[in-house]
C-alpha positions in Angstrom: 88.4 92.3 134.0 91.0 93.6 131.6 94.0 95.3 132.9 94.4 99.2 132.4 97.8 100.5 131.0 98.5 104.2 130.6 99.9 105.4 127.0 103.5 105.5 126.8 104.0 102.8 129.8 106.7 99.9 129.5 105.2 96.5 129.0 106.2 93.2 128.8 104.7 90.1 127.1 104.2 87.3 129.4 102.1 85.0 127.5 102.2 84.4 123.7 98.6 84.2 121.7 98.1 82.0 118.9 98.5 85.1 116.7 99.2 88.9 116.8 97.5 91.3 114.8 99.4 94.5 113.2 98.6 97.8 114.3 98.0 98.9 110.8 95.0 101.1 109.8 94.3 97.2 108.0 95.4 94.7 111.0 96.2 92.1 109.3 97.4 88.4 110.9 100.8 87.6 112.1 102.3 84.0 113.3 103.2 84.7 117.3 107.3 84.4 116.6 107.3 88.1 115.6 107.3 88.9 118.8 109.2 86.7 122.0 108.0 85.9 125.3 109.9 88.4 127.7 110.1 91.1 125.2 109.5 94.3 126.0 107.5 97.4 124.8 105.5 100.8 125.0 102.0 101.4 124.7 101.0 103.6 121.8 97.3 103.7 122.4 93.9 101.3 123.4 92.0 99.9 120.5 87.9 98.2 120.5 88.1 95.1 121.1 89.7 95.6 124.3 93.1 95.2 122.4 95.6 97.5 123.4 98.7 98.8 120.6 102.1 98.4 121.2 105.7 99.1 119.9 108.1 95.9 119.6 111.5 96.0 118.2 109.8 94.4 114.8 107.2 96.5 114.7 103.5 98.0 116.3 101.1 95.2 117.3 97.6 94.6 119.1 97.4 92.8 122.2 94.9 91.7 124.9 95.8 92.4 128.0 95.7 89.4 129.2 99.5 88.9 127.2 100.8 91.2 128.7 102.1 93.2 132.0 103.6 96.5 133.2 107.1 96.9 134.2 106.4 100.7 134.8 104.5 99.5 138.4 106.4 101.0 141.8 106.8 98.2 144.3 106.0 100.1 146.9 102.8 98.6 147.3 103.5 94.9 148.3 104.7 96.3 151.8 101.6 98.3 152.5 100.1 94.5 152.4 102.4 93.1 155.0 
């Protein structure tokens, strides 16, 4: 049920976790105000764990995608629908 982004895609954050994780080689544990609701990114790659990497501002991150959404989507879909 997890969402499928392709490397290099915009994202944005839309939900905050409890924590992030670093995208070190050594993840290591990061309070969630390192990164901002709203803030935007770019996927660098998809990690086990069905985490997926990302570049912030402050620095590169793991998220689920469950936090997070693409801004990279045409709209021209929602009028097929109609």
């Amino acid at each position: 049920m997890s969402k499928e982004f392709t490397i290099g895609s915009k994202v944005r954050v839309v939900a905050l976790p409890p924590y992030v994780k670093t995208a070190d080689p050594m993840p290591m544990l990061r309070p969630p105000d390192v990164i901002h609701l709203g803030e935007e990114g770019i996927v660098l790659d998809r990690r086990p764990g069905g985490y997926w990497g990302i570049r912030f501002a402050k620095g590169a991150f793991l998220l689920d995608s469950q936090y997070i959404e693409s801004i990279d989507t045409p709209t021209e879909s929602h009028t097929d629908l109609e």
